[in-house]
N, C-alpha and C positions, 0 to 999 in steps of 0.2 A: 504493500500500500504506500508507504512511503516511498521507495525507491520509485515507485510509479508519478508520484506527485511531482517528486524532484526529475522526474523526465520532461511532465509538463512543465513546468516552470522555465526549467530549461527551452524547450521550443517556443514558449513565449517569450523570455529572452530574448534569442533568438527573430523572433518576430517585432518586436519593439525595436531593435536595430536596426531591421530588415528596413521598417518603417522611418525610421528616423533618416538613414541614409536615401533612403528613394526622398522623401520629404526634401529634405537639406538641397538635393542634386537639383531639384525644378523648381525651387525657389531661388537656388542661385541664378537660377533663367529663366522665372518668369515674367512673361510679360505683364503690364499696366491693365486693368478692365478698363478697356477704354469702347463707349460705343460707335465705332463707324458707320456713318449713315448713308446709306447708298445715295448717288444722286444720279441725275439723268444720263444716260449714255452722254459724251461725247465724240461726234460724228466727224471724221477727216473729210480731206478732197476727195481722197478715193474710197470712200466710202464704209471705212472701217467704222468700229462702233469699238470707244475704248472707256471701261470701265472708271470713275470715278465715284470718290469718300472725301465726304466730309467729317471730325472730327467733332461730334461737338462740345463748346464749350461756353463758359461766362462772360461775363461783360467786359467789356473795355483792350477788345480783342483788338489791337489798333496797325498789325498787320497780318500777312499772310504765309504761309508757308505751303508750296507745292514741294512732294516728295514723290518722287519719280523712281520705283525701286527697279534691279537690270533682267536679264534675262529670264524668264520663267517664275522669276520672282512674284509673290503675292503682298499685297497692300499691306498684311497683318507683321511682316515682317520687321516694319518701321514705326510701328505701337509705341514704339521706347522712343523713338524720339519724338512722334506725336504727343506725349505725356507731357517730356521737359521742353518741348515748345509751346504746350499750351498754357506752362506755368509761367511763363514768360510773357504772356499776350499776345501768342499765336495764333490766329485761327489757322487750322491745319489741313490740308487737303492731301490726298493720296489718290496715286494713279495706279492702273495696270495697262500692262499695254497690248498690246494684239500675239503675243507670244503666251499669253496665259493661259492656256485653254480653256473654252465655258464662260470664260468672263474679259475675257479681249477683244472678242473679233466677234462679229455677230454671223460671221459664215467660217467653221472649222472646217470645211473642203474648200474654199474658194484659196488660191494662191497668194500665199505670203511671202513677200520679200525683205532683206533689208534694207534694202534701197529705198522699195514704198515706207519702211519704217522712218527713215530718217528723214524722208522728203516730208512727209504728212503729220508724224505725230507727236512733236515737239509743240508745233503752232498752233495744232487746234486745241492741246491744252494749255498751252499757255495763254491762249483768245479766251478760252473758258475763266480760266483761274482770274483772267484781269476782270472780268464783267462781276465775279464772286467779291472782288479786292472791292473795287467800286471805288475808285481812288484812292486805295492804302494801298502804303507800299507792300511790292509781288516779292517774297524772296524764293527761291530755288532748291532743291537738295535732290541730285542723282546719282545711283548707285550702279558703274557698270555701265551698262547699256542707259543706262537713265543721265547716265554726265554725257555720255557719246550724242546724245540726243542734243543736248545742250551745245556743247562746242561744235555741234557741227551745222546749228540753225543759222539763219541769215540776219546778219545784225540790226533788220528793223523790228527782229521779231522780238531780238535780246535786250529792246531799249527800254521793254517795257517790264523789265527784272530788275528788282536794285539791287542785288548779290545775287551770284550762286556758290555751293558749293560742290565739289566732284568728288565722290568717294569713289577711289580706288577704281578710276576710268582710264583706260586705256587708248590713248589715242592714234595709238599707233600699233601696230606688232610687231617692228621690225627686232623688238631684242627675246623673242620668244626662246625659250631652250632648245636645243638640235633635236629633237625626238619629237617635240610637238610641230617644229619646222615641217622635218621630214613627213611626219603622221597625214601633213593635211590634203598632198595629193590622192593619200589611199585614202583620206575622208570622202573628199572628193567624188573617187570612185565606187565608196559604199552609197552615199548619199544617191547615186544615177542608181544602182543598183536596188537599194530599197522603195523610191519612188516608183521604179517600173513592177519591184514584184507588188507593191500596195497598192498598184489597179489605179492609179490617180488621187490616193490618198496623197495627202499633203503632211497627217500628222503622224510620227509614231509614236506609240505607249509603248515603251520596253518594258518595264515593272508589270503591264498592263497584260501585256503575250503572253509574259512569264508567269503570272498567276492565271491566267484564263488556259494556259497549257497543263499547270499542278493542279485546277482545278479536274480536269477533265481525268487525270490519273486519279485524282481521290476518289473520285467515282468511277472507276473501273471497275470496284470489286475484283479485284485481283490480288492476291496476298500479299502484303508489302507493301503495296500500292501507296496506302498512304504516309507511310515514315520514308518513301523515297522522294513523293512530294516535299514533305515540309525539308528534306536534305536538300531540293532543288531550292527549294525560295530562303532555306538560310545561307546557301552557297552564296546565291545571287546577291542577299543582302549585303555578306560579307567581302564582297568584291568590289561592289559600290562603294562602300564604305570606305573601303581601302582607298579607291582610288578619289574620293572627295576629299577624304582626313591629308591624303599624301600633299592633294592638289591645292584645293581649295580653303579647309576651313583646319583650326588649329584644336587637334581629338582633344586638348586638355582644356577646354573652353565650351567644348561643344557634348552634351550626354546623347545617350541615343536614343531620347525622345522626340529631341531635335532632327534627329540623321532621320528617322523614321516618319518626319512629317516633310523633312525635304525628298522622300521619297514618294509618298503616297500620295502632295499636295502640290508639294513645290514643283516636281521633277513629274507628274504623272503623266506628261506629251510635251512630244518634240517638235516642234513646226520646222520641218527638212528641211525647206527652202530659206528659212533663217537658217538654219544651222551651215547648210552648207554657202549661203555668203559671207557667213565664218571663218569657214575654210578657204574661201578664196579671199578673202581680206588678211588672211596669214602667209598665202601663198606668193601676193605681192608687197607684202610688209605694211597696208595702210588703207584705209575706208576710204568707198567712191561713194557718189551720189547718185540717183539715176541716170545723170548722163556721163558718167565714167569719169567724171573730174573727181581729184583728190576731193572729201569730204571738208576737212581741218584741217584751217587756217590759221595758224595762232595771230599774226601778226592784225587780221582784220578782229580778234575780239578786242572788246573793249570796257566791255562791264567790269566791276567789282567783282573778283574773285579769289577763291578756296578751294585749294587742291589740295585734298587727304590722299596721301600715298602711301600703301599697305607697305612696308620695308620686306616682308615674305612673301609680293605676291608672282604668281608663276608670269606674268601676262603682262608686267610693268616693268621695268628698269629704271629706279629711281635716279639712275645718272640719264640715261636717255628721255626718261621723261622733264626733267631739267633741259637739257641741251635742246631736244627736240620742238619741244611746247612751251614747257613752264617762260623759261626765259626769253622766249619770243610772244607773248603774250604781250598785245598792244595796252592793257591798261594799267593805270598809275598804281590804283591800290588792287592787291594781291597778295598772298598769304601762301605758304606752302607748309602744309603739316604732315608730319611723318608719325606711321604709327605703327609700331610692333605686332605686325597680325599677317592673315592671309586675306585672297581675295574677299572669303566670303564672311568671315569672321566681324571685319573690319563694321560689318554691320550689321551684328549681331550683339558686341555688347557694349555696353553700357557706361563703362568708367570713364567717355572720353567726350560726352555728347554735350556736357556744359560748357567745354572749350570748343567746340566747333560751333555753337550758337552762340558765344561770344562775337564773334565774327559778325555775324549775321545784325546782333544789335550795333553794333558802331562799327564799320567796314575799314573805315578811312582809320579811327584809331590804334585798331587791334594792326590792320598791316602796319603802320608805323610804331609800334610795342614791340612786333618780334615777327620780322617777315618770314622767317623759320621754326618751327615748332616741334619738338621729339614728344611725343605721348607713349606711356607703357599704361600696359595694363593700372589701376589703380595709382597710379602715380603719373605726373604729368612735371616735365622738363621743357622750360624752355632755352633755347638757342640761338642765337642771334645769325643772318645768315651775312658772311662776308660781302 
């Protein structure tokens, strides 16, 4: 009886820890309850239909904040900064852009490009967000694809921005690692490949094959059947994983609650035809426009700008993105901050969001405090830039 009691106790134990640790892990990374309110499609030239949130919040909201998150990216992702911009007197807006599946594009078979991406859907949310401002000042924040959008619009569009900033945007590829170099003509070629076997599909669900394949083995009724399924879908998880944790985000920052919604939310389709203008923007080192011209100009910007550059990310070269961009960049005040992270980390947490919105309230000041900036995790360095 006793020794039976001290078993239980022990697996409560046990369980209390269990508890305590799961607890601990996703409160270090949860997000703000914050309610984002849908609001009306906004409609491109060409006729995309790209999701927009509103944030809302209290009175004396006396500007704006558009957050433009990158690639496959969902709105929910920038919660944390929609918070500490709203405690500032932000009103906060959030986009998604026609790469989302379900909530981008109002036709998922109709043909996506990046090209239509960069021509079209900068301006029409930024036409939106100014008629929302209503004469408050518009500031900016894009993530990835969402700064690319940014520097690569045409500067009657940008006059109507009083800052942006660019998280961990790449404006170029030309300093990509040899293996992602190499990689992109056989992207390339997978991309013509899966388009013709997907009958004119435009999008693919990898996670999406993968489970509707294990599905089909768990119901075989076949002995085994199902402990070889869930082998297949924790292989796949585990491979993804790998190559996100290697690539993209940094495993000791990131639990795999998080891995597991950039799987099943974030990542749940691919729009090919993005992807593969991907491929061919690495395979010439630099973003066209649709009519084949270099995208990004630094010398014709000219707004108030912030460039956060991840210091680990695969897709940046903090020297080339100086020599290349940064320091051709036509405008006076300009900021460069460096931060300890990967591409996708960089926004995701949280220790570094009240220096970047420093910026945002007085532009002219902060570049003239410290046009160079080092952020680590929970501790923030600054440096003056020679």
């Amino acid at each position: 009886m006793v020794s039976g009691l001290k078993g239980l106790l022990r697996l409560f134990f046990i369980y209390l820890v269990l508890l305590f640790l799961l607890v601990s892990s996703a409160s270090s990374w949860a997000r703000p309850v914050l309610e984002a309110r849908p609001l009306l499609p906004v409609r491109t030239a060409d006729n995309a239909l790209l999701s927009l949130f509103r944030y809302e919040g209290g009175p004396n909201l006396s500007k704006v904040l558009l957050i433009v998150p990158g690639f496959l990216e969902g709105h929910e992702l920038f919660a944390n900064f929609a918070s500490a911009a709203k405690q500032r007197g932000y009103e906060v807006l959030t986009a998604e852009s026609r790469t989302v599946p379900g909530r981008g594009f109002d036709n998922p078979g109709e043909l996506i490009t990046l090209e239509r991406m960069f021509e079209n859907d900068f301006e029409a949310l930024i036409n939106r967000a100014s008629e929302i401002a209503a004469g408050r000042e518009l500031h900016y924040l894009g993530h990835s694809q969402g700064g690319i959008l940014n520097v690569g619009a045409r500067p009657e569009v940008l006059e109507k921005i009083t800052a942006s900033t660019l998280l961990a945007t790449p404006t170029d590829l030309e300093d990509l690692g040899f293996l992602l170099k190499q990689s992109a003509s056989k992207l390339l070629w997978a991309m013509n490949k899966a388009e013709f076997l997907l009958k004119g599909t435009h999008w693919f669900d990898p996670y999406g094959t993968i489970f509707s394949f294990t599905w089909k083995v768990k119901n075989s009724g076949k002995p085994g059947a199902k402990a070889l399924a869930t082998v297949i879908e924790s292989s796949a998880m585990l491979v993804g994983n790998f190559f996100l944790r290697k690539l993209l985000i940094d495993a000791e920052h990131v639990g795999g609650s998080q891995m597991r919604r950039l799987w099943f939310k974030e990542l749940k389709a691919i729009p090919l035809h993005v992807l593969k203008g991907y491929a061919e923007a690495v395979e010439r080192g630099y973003f066209v426009d649709a009519k084949g011209n270099r995208l990004i100009r630094p010398e014709l910007y000219s707004r108030p700008l912030q460039a956060v550059v991840a210091t680990k990310d695969v897709f940046i070269s903090e020297e080339g993105f100086r020599s290349r961009f940064y320091d051709k960049v036509g405008s006076s005040i300009k900021r460069l901050v460096r931060i300890e992270s990967k591409h996708v980390t960089v926004a995701l947490n949280d220790s570094y969001i009240q220096e970047i919105l420093d910026f945002h309230d007085d532009p002219k000041a902060e570049s003239g405090k410290a046009p160079v900036v080092t952020l680590r995790f929970n501790k923030c360095q600054r440096e003056l830039m020679r």
